[in-house]
N, C-alpha and C positions, 0 to 999 in steps of 0.2 A: 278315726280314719277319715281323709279328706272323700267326700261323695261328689262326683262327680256326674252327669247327665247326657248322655250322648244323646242327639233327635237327629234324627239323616233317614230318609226314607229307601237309602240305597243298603240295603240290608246288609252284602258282603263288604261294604264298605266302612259301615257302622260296629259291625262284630270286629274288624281288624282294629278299628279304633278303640273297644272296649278290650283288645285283647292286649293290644302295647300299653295302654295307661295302667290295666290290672298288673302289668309283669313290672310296671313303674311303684305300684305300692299302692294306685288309686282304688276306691270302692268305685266300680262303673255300673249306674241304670242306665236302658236303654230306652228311646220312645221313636217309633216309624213315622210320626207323625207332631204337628203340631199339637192339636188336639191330646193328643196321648202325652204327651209332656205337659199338657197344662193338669193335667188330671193325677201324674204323678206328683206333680209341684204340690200340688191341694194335699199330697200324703206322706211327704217326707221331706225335710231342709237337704237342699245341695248347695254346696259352696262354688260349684262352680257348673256352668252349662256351653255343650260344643254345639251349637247349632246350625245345620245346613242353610243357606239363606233361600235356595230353592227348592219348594216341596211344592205336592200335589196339594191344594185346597191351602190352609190356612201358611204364608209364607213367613218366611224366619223374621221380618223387620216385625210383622205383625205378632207374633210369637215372643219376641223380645220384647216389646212393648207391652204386652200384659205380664210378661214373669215377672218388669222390672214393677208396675202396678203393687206387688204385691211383695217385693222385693229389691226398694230400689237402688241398693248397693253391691245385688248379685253378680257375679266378675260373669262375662257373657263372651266368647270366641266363635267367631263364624265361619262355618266353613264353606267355603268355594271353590268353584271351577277357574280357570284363569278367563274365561269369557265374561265373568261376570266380576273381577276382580275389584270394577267403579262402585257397583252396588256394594260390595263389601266395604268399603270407605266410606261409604251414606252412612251403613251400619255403626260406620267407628263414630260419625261425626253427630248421631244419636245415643251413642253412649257405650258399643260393643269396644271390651277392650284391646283387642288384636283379630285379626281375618288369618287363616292358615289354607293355601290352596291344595285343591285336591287334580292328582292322588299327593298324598303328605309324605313329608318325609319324617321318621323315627323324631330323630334331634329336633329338626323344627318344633315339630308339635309339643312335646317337652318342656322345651326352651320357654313356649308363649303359653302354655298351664300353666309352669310355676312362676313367670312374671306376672300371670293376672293373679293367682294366689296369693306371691307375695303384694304386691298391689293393696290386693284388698283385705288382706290383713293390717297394715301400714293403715291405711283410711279408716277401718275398724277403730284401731287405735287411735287416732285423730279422735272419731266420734265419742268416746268413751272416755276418754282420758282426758281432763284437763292440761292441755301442753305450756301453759304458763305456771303449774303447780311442778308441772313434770318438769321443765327445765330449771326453777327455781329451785328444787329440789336436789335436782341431780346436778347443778353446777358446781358444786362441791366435791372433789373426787375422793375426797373423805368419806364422803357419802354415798356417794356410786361402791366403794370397794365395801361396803359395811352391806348393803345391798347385796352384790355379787356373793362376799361372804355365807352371808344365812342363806341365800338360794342354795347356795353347792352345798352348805351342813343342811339343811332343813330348818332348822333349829341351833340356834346360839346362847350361850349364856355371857353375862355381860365381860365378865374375866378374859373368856373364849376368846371374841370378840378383839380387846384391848391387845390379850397376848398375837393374836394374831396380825396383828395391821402397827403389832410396836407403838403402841400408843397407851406412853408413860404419866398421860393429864387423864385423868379419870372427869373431871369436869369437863375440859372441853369433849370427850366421849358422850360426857352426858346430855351434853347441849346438842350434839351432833341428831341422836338416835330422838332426842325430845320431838328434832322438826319431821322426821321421819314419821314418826309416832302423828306428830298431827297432821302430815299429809295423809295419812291411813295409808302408808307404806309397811310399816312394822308395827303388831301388836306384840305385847307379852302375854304369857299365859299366866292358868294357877303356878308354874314352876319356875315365875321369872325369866321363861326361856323368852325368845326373841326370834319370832315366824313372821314370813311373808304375808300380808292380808290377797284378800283375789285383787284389790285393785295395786297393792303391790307385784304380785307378779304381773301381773298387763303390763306395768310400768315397765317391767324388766324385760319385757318380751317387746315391747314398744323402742325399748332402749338402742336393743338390738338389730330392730327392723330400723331405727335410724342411723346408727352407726354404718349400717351396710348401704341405706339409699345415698347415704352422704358420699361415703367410700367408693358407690358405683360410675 
């Protein structure tokens, strides 16, 4: 489950915030403080952090700047007052990836979580992934359906495979599944079967999150 981090020192403020994310499907901790968020950071990974830009003692740019320390691809949302709405564009143009003003609306807030989620899984994938193997790979849509294939069975066998995608050349099949195989997209097992590897599915979850940026 995605974890998310609420820090707002305005306590009914911050429980309304962790009560619509939780009714969203999010895991919500909460911290009163800067301080109290760096100390939670130190004891669990969050994927994503809503942070107040105004607090009592240690302030949100200051607060950002050490989670990213320690984390520097953590998707970071700030929240504000409309009086301080400049400061929260400081915030963007130091790295926070959306400002949401307070009081919030349901949809807004939503809307700019799952863009910095998706975001930063998108970049995730950048990091991890070789995108010159991954396009080289998948420029083939022979390749790509052989791919989608064994994700939706789990598991394939080579027949499977062939029958499924109509593909009466058992060599160029072979050839196909061979470059797969050496990009560590598809191993075999002891049963000849034909599975995803982990950086196979990244690939396919990658695939995904570009089909969709492209399309946005």
């Amino acid at each position: 489950m995605t974890e998310i981090m609420v820090v707002d020192d305005d306590q009914d403020l911050r429980e309304s915030l962790a009560e619509v994310l939780d009714g969203a499907g999010f895991s919500v901790v909460q911290a009163a403080d800067g301080e109290a968020a760096l100390v939670l950071f130190g004891q669990q990974k969050f994927d994503l952090v809503l942070l107040d830009l105004v607090m009592p003692g240690m302030g949100g740019l200051e607060v950002m700047r050490r989670l990213r320390e320690r984390s520097p691809r953590l998707p970071v949302i700030i929240l504000t007052a409309f009086a301080t709405v400049e400061g929260a564009v400081d915030a963007m143009r130091h790295g926070a990836q959306d400002y949401v003003t307070k009081p919030f609306r349901v949809d807004t807030l939503l809307a700019s979580v799952r863009r910095a989620l998706e975001e930063a899984s998108f970049e995730s994938c950048r990091a991890t992934v070789n995108m010159d193997t991954l396009m080289g790979s998948l420029a083939n849509p022979l390749r790509r359906q052989i791919l989608f294939y064994v994700e939706q069975e789990g598991s394939a066998r080579f027949m499977d495979i062939c029958r499924h995608l109509e593909i009466e050349d058992h060599t160029k099949m072979n050839f196909h599944l061979k470059v797969l195989k050496e990009a560590d997209f598809l191993v075999q097992n002891e049963r000849k079967l034909y599975l995803l590897t982990k950086q196979g599915r990244q690939v396919m979850e990658c695939a995904r999150m570009l089909v969709k940026k492209l399309s946005s």
